[in-house]
TIMIMAR-609630 format. One record per residue (C-alpha): x, y, z; residue number from 1; chain; residue in three letters. Coordinates in Angstrom, 3 decimals, m for minus. Layout:
residues N
{{X,Y,Z},NUM,A,ALA},
...
//
This chain:
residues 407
{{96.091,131.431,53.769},1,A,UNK},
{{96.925,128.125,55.223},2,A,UNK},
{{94.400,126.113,56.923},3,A,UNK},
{{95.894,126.816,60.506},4,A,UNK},
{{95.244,130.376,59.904},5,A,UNK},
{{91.750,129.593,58.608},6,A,UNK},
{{91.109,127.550,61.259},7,A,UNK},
{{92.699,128.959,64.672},8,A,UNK},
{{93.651,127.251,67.357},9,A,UNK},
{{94.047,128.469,70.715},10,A,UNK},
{{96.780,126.443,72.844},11,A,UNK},
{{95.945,125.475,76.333},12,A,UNK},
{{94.970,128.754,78.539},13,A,UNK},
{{93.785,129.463,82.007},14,A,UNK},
{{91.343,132.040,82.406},15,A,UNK},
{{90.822,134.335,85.720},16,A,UNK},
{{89.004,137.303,86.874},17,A,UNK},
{{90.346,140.624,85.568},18,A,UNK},
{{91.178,142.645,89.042},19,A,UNK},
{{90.980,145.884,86.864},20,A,UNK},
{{88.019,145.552,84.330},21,A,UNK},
{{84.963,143.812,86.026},22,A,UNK},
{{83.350,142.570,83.250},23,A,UNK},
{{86.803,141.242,81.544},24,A,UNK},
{{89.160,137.875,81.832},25,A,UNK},
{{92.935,137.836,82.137},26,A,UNK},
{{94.267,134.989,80.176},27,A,UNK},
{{97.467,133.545,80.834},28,A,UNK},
{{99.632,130.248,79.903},29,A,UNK},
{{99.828,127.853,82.715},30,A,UNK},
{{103.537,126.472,81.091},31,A,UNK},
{{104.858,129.617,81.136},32,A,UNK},
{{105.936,129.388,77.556},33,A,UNK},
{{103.967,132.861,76.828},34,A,UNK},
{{104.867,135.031,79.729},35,A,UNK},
{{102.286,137.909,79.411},36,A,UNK},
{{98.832,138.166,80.352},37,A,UNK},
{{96.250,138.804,77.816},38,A,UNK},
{{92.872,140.916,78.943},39,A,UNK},
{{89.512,140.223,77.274},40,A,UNK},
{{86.251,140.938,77.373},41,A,UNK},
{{83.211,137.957,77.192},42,A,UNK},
{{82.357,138.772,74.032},43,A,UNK},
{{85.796,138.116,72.960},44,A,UNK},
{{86.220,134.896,75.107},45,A,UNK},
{{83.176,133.518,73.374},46,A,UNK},
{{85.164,134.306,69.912},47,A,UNK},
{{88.323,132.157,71.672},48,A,UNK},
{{86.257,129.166,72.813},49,A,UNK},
{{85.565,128.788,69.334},50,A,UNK},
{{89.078,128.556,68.458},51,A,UNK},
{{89.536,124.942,68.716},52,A,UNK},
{{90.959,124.598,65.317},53,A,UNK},
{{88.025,123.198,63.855},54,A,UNK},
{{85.569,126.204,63.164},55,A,UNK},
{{86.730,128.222,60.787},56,A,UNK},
{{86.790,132.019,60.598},57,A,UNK},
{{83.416,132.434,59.105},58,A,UNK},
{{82.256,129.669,61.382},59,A,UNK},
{{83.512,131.918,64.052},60,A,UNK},
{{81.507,134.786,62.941},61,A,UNK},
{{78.410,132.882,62.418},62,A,UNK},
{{78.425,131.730,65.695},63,A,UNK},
{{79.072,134.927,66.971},64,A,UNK},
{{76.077,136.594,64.938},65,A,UNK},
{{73.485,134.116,66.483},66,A,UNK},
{{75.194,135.005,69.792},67,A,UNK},
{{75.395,138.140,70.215},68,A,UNK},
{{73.094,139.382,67.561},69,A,UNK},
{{75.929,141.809,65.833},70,A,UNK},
{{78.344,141.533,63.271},71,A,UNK},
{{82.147,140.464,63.844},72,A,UNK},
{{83.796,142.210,61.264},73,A,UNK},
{{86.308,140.143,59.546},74,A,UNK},
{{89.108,142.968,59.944},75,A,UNK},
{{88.238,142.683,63.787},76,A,UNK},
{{88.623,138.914,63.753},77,A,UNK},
{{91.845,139.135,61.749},78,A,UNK},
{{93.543,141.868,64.479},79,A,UNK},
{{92.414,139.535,67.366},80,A,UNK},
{{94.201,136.325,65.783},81,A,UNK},
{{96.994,138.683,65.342},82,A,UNK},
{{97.070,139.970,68.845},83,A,UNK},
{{97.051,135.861,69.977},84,A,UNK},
{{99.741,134.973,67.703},85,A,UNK},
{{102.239,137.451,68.900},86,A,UNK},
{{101.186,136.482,72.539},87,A,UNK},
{{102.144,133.552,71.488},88,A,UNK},
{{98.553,131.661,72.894},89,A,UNK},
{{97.869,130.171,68.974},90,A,UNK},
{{99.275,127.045,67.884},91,A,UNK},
{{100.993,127.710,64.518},92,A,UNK},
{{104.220,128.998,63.122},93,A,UNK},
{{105.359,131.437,65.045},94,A,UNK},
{{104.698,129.452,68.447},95,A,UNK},
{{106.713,126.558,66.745},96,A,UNK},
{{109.673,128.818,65.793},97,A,UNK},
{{109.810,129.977,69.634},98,A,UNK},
{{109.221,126.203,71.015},99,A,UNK},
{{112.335,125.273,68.610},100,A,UNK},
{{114.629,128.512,69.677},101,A,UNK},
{{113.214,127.048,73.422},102,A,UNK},
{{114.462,123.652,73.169},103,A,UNK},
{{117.480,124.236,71.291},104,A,UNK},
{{118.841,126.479,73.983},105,A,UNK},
{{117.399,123.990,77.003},106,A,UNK},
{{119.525,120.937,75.355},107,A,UNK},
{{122.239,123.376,74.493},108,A,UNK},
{{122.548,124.509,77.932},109,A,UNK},
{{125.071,122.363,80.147},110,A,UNK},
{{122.519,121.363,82.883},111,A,UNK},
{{118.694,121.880,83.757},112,A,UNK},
{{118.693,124.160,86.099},113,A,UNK},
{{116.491,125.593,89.197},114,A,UNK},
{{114.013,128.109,87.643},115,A,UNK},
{{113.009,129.487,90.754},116,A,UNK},
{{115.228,129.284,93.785},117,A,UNK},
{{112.868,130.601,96.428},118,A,UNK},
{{109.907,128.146,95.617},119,A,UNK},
{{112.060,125.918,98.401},120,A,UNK},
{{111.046,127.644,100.965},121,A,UNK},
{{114.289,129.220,101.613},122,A,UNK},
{{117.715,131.092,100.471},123,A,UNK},
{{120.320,128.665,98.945},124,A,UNK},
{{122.510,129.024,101.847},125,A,UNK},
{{120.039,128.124,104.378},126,A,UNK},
{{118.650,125.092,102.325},127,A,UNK},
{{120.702,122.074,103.756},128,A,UNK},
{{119.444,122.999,107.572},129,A,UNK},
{{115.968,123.836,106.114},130,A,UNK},
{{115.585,120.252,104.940},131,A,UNK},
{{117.083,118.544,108.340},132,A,UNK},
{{114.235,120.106,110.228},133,A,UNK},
{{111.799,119.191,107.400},134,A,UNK},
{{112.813,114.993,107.041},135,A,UNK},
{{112.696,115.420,111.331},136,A,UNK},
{{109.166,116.015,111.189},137,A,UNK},
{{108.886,112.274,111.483},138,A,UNK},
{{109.794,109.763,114.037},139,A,UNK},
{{112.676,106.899,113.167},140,A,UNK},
{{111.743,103.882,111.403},141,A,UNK},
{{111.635,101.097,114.091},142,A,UNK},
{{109.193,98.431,112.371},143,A,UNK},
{{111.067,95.119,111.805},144,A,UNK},
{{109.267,95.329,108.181},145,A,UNK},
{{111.528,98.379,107.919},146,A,UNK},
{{114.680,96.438,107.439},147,A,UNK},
{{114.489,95.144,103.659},148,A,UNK},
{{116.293,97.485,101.518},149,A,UNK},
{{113.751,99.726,99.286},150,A,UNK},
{{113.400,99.694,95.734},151,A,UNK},
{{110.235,101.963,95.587},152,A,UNK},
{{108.916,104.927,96.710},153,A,UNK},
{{106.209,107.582,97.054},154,A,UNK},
{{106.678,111.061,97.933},155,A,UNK},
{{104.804,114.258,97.781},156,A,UNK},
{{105.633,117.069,95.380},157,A,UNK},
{{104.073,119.685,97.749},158,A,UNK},
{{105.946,122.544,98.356},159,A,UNK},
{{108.473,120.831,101.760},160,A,UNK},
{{106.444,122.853,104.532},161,A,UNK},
{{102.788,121.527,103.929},162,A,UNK},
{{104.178,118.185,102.790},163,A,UNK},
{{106.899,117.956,105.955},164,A,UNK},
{{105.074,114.662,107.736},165,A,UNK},
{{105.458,112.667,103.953},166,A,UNK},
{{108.820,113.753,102.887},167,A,UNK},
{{110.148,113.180,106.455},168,A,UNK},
{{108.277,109.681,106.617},169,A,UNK},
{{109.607,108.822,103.325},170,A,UNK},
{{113.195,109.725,103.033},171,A,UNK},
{{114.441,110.250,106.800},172,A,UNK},
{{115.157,106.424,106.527},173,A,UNK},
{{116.791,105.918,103.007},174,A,UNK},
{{120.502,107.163,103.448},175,A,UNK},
{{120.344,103.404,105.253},176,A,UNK},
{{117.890,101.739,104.003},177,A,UNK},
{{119.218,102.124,100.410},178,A,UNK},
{{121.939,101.048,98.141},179,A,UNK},
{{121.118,102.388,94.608},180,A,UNK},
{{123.401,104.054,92.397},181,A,UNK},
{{120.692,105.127,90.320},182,A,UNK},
{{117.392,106.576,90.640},183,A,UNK},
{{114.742,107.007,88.491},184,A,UNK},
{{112.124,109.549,89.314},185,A,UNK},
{{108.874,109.663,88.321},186,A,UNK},
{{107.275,113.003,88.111},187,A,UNK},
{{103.659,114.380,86.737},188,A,UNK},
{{104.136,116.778,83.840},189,A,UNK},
{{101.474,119.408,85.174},190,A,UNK},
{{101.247,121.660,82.337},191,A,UNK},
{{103.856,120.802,80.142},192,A,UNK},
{{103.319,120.044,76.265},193,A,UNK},
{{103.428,116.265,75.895},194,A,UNK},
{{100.413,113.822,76.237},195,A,UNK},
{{102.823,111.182,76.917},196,A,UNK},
{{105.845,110.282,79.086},197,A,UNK},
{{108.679,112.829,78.984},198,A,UNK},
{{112.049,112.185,79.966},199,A,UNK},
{{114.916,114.502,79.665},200,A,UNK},
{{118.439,113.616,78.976},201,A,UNK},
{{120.304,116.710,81.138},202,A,UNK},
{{121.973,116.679,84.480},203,A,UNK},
{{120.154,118.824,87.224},204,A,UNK},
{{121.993,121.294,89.049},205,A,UNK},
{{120.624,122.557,92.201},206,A,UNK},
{{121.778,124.833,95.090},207,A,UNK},
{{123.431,121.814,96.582},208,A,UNK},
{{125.173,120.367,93.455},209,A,UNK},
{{125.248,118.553,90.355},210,A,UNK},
{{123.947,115.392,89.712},211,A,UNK},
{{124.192,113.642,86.430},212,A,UNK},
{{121.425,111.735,84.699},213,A,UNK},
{{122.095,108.277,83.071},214,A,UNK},
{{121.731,108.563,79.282},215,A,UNK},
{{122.726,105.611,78.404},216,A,UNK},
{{119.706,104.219,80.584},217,A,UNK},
{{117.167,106.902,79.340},218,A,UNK},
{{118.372,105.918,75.483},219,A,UNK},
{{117.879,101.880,76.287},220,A,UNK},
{{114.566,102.445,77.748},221,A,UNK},
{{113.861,104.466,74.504},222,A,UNK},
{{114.511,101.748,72.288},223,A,UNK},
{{112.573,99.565,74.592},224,A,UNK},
{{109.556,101.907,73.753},225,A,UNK},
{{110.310,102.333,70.423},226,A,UNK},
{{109.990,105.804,71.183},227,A,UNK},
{{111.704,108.960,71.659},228,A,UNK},
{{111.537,109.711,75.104},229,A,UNK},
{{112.902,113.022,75.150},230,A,UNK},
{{111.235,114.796,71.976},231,A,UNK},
{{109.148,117.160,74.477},232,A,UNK},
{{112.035,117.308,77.132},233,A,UNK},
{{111.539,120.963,77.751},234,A,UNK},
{{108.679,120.514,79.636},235,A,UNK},
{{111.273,119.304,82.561},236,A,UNK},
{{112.427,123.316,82.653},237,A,UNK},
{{109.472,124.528,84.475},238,A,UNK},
{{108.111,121.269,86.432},239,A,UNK},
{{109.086,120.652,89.751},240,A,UNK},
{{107.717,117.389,90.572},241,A,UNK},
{{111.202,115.673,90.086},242,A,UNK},
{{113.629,118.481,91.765},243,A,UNK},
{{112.042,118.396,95.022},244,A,UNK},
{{113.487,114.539,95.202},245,A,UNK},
{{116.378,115.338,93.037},246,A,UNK},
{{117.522,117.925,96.292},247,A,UNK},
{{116.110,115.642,99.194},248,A,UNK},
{{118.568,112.955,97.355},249,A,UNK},
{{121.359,115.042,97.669},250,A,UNK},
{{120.960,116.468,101.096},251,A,UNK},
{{119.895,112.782,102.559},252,A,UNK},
{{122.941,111.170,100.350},253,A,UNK},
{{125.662,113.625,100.938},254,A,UNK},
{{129.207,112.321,99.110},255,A,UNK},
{{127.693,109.211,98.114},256,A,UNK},
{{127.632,108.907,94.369},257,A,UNK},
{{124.084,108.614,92.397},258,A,UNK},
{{122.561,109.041,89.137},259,A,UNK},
{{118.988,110.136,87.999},260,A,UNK},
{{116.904,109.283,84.990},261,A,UNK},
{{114.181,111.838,85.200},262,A,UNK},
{{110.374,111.229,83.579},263,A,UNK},
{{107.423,113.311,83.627},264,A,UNK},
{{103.909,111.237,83.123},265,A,UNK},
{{100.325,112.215,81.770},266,A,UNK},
{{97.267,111.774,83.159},267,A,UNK},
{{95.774,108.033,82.446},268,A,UNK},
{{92.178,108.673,83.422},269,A,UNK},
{{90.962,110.179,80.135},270,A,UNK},
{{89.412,108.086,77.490},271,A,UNK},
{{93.116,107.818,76.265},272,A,UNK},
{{93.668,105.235,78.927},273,A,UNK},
{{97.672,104.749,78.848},274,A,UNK},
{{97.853,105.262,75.150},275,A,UNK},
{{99.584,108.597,73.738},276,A,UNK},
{{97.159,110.879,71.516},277,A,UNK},
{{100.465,112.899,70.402},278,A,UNK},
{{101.954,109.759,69.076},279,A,UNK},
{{104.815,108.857,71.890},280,A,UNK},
{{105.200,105.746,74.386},281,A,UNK},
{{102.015,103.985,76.048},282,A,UNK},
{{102.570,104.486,79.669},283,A,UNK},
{{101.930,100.737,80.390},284,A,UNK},
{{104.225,99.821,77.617},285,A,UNK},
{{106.924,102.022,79.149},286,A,UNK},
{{106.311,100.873,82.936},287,A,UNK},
{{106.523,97.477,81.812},288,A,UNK},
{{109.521,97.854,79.881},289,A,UNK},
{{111.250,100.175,83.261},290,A,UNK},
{{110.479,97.761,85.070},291,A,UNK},
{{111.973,94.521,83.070},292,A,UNK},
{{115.062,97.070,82.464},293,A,UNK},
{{116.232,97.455,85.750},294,A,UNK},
{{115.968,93.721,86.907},295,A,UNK},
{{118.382,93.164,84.289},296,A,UNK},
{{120.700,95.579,84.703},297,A,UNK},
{{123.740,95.348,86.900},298,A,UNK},
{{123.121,98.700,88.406},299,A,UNK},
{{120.987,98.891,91.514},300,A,UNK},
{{118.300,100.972,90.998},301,A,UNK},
{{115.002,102.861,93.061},302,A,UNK},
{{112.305,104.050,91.363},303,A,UNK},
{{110.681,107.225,93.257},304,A,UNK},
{{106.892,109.016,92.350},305,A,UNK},
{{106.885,112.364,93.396},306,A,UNK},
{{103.409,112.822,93.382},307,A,UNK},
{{100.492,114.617,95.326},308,A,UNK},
{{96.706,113.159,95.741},309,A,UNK},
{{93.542,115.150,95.928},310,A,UNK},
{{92.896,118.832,95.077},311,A,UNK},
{{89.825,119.665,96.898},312,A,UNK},
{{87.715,123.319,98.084},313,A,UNK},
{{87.246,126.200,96.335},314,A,UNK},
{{91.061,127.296,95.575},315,A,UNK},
{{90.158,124.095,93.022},316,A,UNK},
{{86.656,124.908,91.426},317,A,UNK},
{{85.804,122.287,93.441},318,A,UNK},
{{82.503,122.900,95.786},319,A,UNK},
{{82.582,120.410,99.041},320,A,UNK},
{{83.390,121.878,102.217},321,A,UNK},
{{86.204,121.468,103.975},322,A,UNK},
{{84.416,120.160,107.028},323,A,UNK},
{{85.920,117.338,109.225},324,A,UNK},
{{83.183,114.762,107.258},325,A,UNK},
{{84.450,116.154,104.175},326,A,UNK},
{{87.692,115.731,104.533},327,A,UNK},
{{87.047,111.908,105.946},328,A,UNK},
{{85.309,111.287,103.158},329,A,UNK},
{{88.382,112.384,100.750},330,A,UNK},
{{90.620,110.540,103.308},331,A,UNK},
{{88.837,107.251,102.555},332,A,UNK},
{{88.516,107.388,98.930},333,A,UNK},
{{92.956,108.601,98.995},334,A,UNK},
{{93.060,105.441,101.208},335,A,UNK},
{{91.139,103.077,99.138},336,A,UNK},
{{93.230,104.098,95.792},337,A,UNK},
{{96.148,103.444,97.472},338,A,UNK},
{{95.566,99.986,98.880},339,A,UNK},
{{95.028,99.156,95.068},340,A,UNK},
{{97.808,100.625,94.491},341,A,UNK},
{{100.161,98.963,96.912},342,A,UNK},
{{98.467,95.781,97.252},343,A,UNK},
{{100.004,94.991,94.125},344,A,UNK},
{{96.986,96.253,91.592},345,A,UNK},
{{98.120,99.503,89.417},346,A,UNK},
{{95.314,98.444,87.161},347,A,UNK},
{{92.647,98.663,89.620},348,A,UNK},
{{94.204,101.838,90.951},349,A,UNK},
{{94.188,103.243,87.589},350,A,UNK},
{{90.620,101.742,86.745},351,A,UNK},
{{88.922,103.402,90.253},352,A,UNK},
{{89.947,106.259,90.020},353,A,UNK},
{{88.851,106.172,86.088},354,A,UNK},
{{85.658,104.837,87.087},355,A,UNK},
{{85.012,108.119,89.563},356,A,UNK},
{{85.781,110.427,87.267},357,A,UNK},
{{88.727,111.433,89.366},358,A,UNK},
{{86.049,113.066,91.372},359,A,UNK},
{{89.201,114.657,93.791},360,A,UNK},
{{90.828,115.419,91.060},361,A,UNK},
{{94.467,113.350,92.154},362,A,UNK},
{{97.028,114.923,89.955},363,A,UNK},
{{99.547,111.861,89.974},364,A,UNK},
{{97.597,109.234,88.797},365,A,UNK},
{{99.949,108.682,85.784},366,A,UNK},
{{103.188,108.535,87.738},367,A,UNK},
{{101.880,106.410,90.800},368,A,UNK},
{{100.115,103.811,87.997},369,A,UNK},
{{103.939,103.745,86.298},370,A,UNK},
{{105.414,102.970,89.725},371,A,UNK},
{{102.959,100.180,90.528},372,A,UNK},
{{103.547,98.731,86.758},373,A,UNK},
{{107.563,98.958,87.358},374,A,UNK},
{{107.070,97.050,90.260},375,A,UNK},
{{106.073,93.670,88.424},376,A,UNK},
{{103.232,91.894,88.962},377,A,UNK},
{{102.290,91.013,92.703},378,A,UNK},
{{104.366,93.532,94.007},379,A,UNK},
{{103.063,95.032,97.431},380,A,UNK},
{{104.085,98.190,98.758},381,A,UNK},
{{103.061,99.511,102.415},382,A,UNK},
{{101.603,102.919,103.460},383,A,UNK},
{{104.197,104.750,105.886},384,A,UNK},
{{102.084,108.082,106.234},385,A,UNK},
{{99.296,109.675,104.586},386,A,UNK},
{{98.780,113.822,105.587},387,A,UNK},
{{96.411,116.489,104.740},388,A,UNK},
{{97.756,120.149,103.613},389,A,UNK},
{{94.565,122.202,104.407},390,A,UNK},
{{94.627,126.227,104.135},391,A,UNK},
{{91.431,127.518,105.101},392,A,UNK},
{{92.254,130.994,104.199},393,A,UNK},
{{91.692,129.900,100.201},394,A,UNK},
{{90.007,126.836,100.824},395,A,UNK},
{{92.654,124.444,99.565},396,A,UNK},
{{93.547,121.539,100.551},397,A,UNK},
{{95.855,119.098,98.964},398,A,UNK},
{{96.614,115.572,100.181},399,A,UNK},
{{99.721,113.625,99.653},400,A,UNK},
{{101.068,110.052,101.297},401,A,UNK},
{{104.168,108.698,101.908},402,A,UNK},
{{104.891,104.643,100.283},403,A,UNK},
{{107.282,102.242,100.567},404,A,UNK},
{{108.584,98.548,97.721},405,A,UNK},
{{111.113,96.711,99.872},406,A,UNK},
{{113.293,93.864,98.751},407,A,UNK},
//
């Protein structure tokens, strides 16, 4: 037996409310690497949040014993790690073997593709008119501080419907206000596998094209980082943080020619900081180097964040109201971050929201630090639109702005 088996460990779940068994818990894989639900009672999710693959098996069982005051058989304990490995929720072998069959066929395939077509709202057919009315949500740029060319953005990744006043107020100007050949897009990597920035080396085909990505960009910035960039690449199949731009690109940029260089990034508020616990690229060092990159390349270049704020109201375990104070209150602390962040201080961005324990739980931290960091040093940005997505029916609501770097 190796020591994996002897000590299990369970890969990142979610947990949720059985809706057939009252006292049970569905568990399912937030990646969507292990496609079936798994069903268990609380006795067995005490046995699971055990599993962290430092208690052993008869560490398992001891705890067990002294909490439910009855014995877990070892035969019982061995058909439950069985039942977890072939659902494929334990790290070990046979999770590896599927991640490598995964990957293998993702970089074998000739583009990344849309993995689900009606998460934009609409049919493929109707998608080009869908996202006219969506970037007219906004009024026309007429500020004379509108008129430098931009060179970085921030844009929601909210579905386009509840994020229509940001993706309008950020991209309903750029077809003019732009001359880049190349874009690099800054996602967040919501439940993917890495613990560090991601990129991924494929084109991305979408209902409204092809567009390629520049390798030769993604493998300089590599060697920059002295770092593989793309070792957990898969985790672009299923994220959508970067295709929303990827399609607003395409629909604002029509014939013109463009190039993407795709990059999911972690969360930088844990006691990590911007270092990498799975051994790839320090997001500072790789902002830093992004940034020094594409002032010295001939190509002009725009770096985009697609990235959302707070999560706040019940939907998110989280227990404010959503009351008009409330939502001031989240308002004003979204506000406050980002006048760090475009007054010309990612560190202080990064460090505030660190220093409130994320209390709104902003998903995009990572990405909107690397942005800021890209920038260079002194580098001020301006807010064009900050917005609100509230559904009361679930008691959700997710925020999201709308950013502008000129030049």
């Amino acid at each position: 037996m190796s020591h994996d088996d002897d000590y299990p460990r369970l890969r990142p779940l979610e947990a949720r409310p059985s809706r057939r068994q009252v006292e049970a818990v569905e568990l399912f894989d937030p990646s969507g690497i292990a496609t079936s639900a798994l069903t268990v009672s609380r006795p067995t999710l005490f046995i699971l949040s055990r599993m962290d693959g430092r208690h052993s098996r008869a560490d398992i069982q001891a705890a067990f014993m002294l909490r439910h005051q009855r014995m877990l058989f070892s035969d019982e304990l061995c058909d439950l790690i069985r039942q977890l490995d072939e659902s494929l929720f334990l790290q070990g072998p046979a999770f590896d073997r599927h991640m490598d069959a995964l990957t293998s066929a993702y970089r074998n395939a000739p583009a990344r593709t849309v993995r689900d077509p009606d998460g934009f709202g609409v049919e493929a057919a109707a998608l080009a008119g869908y996202l006219d009315r969506i970037l007219s949500t906004h009024p026309p740029e007429r500020d004379e501080a509108a008129r430098g060319r931009v060179r970085g953005l921030v844009a929601p990744h909210l579905d386009y419907s509840r994020g229509a006043p940001c993706y309008s107020a950020a991209y309903r100007d750029l077809a003019r206000r732009t001359d880049a050949e190349r874009f690099v897009i800054l996602g967040t990597n919501h439940f993917g596998r890495a613990r560090s920035v991601v990129g991924t080396s494929k084109d991305f085909e979408t209902p409204l094209g092809r567009v390629p990505c520049d390798v030769a960009f993604m493998n300089r910035l590599s060697e920059r980082c002295k770092s593989d960039l793309t070792r957990f690449e898969y985790d672009h199949l299923a994220e959508h943080s970067v295709e929303l731009q990827v399609v607003l690109l395409q629909r604002l940029l029509g014939d013109r020619s463009f190039s993407i260089v795709p990059f999911l990034c972690p969360d930088v508020c844990g006691p990590n900081g911007t270092a990498a616990p799975d051994g790839g690229a320090d997001l500072r060092v790789f902002a830093e180097a992004l940034g020094d990159l594409i002032r010295a390349d001939g190509v002009t270049t725009c770096v985009i964040a697609g990235a959302d704020l707070s999560h706040v109201g019940a939907y998110f375990q989280d227990h404010r109201p959503l009351s008009e104070d409330a939502l001031a209150q989240v308002s004003a602390y979204d506000r406050a971050a980002l006048a760090r962040l475009a007054g010309g201080r990612p560190e202080d961005f990064r460090a505030g929201v660190t220093a409130a324990a994320n209390e709104t739980n902003i998903c995009s931290v990572g990405c909107l630090y690397a942005l800021g960091v890209a920038m260079g040093t002194g580098a001020e940005g301006r807010l064009l639109e900050y917005h609100q997505a509230v559904t009361r029916e679930i008691e959700n609501c997710v925020t999201c702005a709308a950013l502008e770097w000129v030049q």
